[in-house]
C-alpha positions as a printed NumPy array, in Angstrom:
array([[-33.507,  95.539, -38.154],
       [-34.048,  98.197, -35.875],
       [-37.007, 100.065, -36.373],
       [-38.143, 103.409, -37.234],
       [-41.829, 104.359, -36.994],
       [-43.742, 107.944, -37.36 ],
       [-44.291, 108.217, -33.866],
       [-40.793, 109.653, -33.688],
       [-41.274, 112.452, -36.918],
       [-41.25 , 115.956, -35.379],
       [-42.378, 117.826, -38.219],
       [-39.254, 119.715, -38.499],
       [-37.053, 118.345, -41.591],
       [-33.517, 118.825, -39.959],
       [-34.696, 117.223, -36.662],
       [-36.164, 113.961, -38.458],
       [-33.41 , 113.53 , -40.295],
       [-30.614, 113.917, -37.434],
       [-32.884, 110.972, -35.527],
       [-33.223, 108.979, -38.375],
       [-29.517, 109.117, -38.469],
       [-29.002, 108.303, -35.209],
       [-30.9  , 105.168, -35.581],
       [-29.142, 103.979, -38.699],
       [-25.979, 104.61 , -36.789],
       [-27.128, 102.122, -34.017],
       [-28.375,  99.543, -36.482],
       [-24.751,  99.763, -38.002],
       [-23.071,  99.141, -34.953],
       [-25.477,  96.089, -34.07 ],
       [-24.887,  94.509, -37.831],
       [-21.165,  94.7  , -37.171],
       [-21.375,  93.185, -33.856],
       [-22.811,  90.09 , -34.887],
       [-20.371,  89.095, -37.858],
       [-17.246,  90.132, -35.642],
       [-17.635,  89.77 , -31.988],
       [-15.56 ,  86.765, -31.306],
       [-12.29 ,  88.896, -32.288],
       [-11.132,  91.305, -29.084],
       [ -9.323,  93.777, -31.512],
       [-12.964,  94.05 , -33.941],
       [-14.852,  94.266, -30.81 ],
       [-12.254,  97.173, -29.244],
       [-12.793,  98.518, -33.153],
       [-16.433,  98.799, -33.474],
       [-17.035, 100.509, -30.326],
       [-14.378, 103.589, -30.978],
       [-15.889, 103.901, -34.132],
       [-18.656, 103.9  , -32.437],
       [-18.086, 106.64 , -29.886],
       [-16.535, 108.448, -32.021],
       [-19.13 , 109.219, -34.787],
       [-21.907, 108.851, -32.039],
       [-19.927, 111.954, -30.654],
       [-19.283, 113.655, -33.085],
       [-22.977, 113.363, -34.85 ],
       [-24.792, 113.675, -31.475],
       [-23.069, 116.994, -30.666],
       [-23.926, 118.383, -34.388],
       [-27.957, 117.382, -33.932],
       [-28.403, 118.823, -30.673],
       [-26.46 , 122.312, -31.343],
       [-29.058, 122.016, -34.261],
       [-31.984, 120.954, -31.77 ],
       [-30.774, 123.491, -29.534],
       [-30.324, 126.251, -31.796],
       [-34.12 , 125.671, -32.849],
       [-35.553, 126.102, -29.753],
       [-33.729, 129.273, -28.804],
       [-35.08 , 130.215, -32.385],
       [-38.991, 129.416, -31.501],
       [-38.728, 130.531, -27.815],
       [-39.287, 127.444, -26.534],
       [-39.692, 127.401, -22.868],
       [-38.236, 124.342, -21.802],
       [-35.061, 124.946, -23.338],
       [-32.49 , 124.978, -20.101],
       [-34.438, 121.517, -18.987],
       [-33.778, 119.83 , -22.66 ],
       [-30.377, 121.187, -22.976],
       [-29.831, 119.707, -19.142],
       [-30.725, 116.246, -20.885],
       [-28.675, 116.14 , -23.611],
       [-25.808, 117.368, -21.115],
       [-26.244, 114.528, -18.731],
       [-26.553, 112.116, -21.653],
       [-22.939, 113.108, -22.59 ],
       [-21.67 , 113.16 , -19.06 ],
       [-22.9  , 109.941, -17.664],
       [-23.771, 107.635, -21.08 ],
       [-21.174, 108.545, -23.298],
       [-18.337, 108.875, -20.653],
       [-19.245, 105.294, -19.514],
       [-17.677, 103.769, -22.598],
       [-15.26 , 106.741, -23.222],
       [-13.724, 104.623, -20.269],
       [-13.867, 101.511, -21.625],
       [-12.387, 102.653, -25.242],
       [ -9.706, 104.256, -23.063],
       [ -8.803, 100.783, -21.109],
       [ -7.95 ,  99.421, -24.645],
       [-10.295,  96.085, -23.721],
       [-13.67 ,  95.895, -24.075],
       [-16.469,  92.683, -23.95 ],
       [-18.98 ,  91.547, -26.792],
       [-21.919,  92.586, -24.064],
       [-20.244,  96.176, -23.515],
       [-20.643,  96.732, -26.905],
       [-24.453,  95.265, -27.46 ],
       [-24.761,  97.443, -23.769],
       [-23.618, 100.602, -26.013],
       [-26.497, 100.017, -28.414],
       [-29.033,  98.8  , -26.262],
       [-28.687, 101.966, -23.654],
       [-28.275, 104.122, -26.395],
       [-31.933, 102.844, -27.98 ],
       [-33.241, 103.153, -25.064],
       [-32.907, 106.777, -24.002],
       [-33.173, 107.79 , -27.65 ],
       [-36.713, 106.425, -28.293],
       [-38.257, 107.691, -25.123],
       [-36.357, 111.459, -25.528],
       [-37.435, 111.706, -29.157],
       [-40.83 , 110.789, -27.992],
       [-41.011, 112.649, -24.857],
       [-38.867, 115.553, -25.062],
       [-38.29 , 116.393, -28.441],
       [-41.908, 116.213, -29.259],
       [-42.837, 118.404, -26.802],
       [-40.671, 121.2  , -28.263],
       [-43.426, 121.369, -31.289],
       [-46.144, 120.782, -28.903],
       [-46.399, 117.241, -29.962],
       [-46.328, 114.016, -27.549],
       [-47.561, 113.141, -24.218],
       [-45.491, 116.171, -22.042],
       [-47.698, 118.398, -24.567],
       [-51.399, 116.479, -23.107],
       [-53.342, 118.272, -20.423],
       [-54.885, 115.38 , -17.795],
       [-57.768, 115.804, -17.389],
       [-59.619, 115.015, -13.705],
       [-60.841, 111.88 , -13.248],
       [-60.203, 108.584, -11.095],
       [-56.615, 107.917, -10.376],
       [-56.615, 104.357, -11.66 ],
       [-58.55 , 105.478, -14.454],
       [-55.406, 108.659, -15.093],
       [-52.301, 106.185, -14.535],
       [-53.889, 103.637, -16.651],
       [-54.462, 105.73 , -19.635],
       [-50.951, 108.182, -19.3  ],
       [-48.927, 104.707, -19.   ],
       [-51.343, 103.875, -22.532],
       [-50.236, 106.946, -24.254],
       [-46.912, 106.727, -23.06 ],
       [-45.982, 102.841, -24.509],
       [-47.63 , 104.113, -27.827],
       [-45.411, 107.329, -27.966],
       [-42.612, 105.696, -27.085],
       [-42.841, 102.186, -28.253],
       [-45.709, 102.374, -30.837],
       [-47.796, 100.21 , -28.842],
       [-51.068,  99.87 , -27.643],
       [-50.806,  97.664, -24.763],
       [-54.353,  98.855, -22.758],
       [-52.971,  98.202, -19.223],
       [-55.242,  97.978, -16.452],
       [-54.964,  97.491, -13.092],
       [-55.495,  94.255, -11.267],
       [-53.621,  94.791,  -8.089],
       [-54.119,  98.452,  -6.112],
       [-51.631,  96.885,  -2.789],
       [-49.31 ,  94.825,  -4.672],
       [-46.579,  93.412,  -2.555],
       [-44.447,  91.337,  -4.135],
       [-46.664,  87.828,  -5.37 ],
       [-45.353,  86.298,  -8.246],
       [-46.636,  86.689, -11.691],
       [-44.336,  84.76 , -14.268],
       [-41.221,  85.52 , -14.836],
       [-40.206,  89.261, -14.646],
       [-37.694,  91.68 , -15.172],
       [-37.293,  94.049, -11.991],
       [-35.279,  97.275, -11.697],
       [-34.948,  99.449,  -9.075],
       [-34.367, 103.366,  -9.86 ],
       [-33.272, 106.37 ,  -7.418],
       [-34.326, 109.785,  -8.918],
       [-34.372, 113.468,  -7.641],
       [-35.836, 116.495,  -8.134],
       [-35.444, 119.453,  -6.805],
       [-33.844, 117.785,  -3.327],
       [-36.116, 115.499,  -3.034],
       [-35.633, 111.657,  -3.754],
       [-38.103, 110.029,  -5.515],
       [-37.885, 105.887,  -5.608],
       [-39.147, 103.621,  -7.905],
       [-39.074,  99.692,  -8.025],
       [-40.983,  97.932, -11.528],
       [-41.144,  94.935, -12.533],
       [-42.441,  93.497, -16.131],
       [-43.02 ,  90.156, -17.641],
       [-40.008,  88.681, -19.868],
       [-42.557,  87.826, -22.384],
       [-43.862,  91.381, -22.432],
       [-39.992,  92.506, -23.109],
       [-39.697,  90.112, -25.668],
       [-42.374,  91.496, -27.522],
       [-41.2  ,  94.362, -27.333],
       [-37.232,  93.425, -28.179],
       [-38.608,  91.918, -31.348],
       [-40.519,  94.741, -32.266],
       [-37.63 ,  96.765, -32.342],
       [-35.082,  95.293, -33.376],
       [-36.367,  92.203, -35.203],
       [-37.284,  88.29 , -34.049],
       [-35.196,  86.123, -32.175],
       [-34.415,  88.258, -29.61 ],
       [-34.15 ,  85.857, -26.838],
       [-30.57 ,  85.039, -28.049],
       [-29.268,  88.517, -27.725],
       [-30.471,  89.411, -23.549],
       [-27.438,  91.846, -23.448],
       [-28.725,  94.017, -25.91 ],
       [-32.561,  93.371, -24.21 ],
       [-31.519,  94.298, -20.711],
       [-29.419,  97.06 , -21.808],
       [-32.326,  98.743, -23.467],
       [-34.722,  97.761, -21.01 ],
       [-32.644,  98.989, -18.318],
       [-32.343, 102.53 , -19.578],
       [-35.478, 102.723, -21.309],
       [-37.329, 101.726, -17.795],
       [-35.513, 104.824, -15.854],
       [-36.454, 107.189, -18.446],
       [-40.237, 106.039, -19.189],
       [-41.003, 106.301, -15.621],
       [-39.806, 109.478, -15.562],
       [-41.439, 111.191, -18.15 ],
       [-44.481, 109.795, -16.295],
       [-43.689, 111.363, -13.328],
       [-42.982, 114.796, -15.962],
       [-46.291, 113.949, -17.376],
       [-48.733, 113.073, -14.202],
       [-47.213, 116.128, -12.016],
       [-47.132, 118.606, -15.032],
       [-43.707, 119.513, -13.845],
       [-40.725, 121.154, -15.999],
       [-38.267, 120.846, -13.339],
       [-35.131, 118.879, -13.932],
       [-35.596, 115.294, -12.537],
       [-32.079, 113.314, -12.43 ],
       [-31.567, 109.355, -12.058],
       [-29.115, 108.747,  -9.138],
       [-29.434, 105.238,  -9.146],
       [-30.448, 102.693, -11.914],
       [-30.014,  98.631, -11.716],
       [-31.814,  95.086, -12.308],
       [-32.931,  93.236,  -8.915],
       [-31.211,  90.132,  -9.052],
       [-31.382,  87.638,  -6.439],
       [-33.338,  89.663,  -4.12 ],
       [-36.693,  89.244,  -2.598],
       [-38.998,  91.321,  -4.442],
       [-41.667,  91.227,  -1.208],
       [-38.637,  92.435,   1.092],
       [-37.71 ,  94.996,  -1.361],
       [-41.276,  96.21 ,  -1.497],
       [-41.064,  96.418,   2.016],
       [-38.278,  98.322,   2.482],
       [-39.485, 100.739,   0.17 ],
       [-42.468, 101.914,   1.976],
       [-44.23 , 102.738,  -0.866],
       [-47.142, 104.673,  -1.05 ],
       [-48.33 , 103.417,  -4.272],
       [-47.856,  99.653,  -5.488],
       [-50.01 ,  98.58 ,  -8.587],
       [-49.538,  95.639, -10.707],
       [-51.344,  95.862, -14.365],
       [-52.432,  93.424, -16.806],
       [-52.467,  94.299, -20.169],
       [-52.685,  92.856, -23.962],
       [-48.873,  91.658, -24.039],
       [-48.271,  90.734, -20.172],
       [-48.058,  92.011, -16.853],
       [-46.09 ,  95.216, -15.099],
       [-46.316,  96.672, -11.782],
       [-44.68 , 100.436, -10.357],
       [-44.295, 100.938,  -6.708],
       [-43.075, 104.418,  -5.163],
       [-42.475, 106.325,  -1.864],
       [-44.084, 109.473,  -3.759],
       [-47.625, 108.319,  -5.1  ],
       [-47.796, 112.501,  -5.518],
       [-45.405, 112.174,  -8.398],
       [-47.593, 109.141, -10.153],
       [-51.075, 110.635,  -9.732],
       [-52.507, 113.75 , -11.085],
       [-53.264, 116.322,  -8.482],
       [-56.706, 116.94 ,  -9.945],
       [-57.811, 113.203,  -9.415],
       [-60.328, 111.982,  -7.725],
       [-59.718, 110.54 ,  -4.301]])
């Protein structure tokens, strides 16, 4: 079952209820998957449906989301609208494409849900709660060491988003690459305002797993499409409402790139990458590490050196 928790309740009746909504709608789609997969024709099926009410109710919630922040003067309002824009133009016309080739696989359509899920929990968390002044883009960082800083705004984040409390800390300030269990890496390309911001993270399976079951109920380690999917676009947009967060910035901040390291060398991708910060944490559920080429956009400007 997939789960709803308060973390994601705005305060504004309308709102809750469109996300709710939203929600249910993915939970339907998952059910159906899993009773009629096998057959090409269901699987075609479910995922018009799909696209077509996600469509349909998506555009209705944020003319309504929209409409309420032109109402209340809110001041991000070109950014937000920006968001849902791209989510239309990049998400949604992804599988327009594939309901349009007439053929479509049983992991396209968990992929649906699971990418889906995963922008929708860290937008409702991040960006929508920041248009009531709720939520961590709403918190003002205060000075203080930079491990200390990342370690508590990654804290705050994973409990927004994911209603956990995970206390990460970190073990590794020059990480490059050594092994710590089996992991889940992704590599992300962003930009903002012309310049190119890259990321490479990395997180234990068991950590993921967790969190899989969490959200969508146990035995999760049967369904990895559906994992990886949300993981994948969950990852791209938690990292950068960090960067949103640590850098206090409003400006628009779009992913270029986006994709699991598979087969590579994680130390010869780290290397590559330059970075200027590479930290692996530990935490209560399992390990994680970040690496960048812009430290500036990880760690607040007020910090400590």
């Amino acid at each position: 079952m997939l789960t709803w928790n308060e973390n994601y309740l705005m305060g504004v009746e309308e709102l809750d209820e469109d996300h709710r909504q939203l929600f249910k709608l993915a939970q339907q789609v998952l059910e159906r998957t899993k009773t009629r997969e096998e057959d090409p024709f269901n699987r075609m099926f479910i995922l018009r449906e799909g696209m077509n009410y996600l469509q349909g109710y998506f555009a209705r919630h944020t003319a309504r989301e929209e409409a309420y922040m032109r109402r209340t003067g809110y001041p991000g309002y070109a950014i937000h609208k920006m968001q849902h824009e791209e989510f239309f133009s990049t998400q949604m016309a992804k599988y327009r494409r594939i309901v349009e080739s007439g053929e479509c696989s049983k992991e396209e359509v968990r992929e649906f849900v699971g990418s889906g899920v995963g922008w929708l929990l860290d937008h409702i968390a991040t960006a929508d709660m920041a248009i009531v002044g709720k939520g961590v883009l709403s918190r003002h960082i205060e000075s203080r060491s930079e491990a200390s800083a990342l370690e508590e705004e990654v804290n705050t984040l994973l409990a927004a988003t994911l209603n956990l409390e995970a206390n990460p800390k970190i073990i590794n300030r020059r990480y490059v690459g050594e092994p710590f269990g089996k992991a889940i890496c992704q590599k992300i390309l962003y930009e903002k305002q012309g310049q190119r911001i890259a990321v490479v993270s990395g997180i234990e399976r068991s950590f993921v797993l967790y969190v899989a079951n969490q959200l969508y109920g146990d035995n999760m380690e049967d369904e990895m499409d559906l994992v990886l999917s949300t993981v994948e676009m969950f990852g791209a947009q938690f990292w950068l409402s960090l960067i949103q967060q640590m850098t206090g910035s409003t400006s628009k901040i779009e992913i270029l790139e986006n994709h699991f390291l598979v087969g590579q060398s994680l130390h010869e991708e780290l290397r590559q990458l330059h970075p200027t910060l590479s930290v692996l944490f530990t935490s209560d559920r399992g390990k994680f590490f970040l690496a960048s080429d812009r430290r500036e956009c990880f760690l607040p400007q007020a910090a400590e050196a």
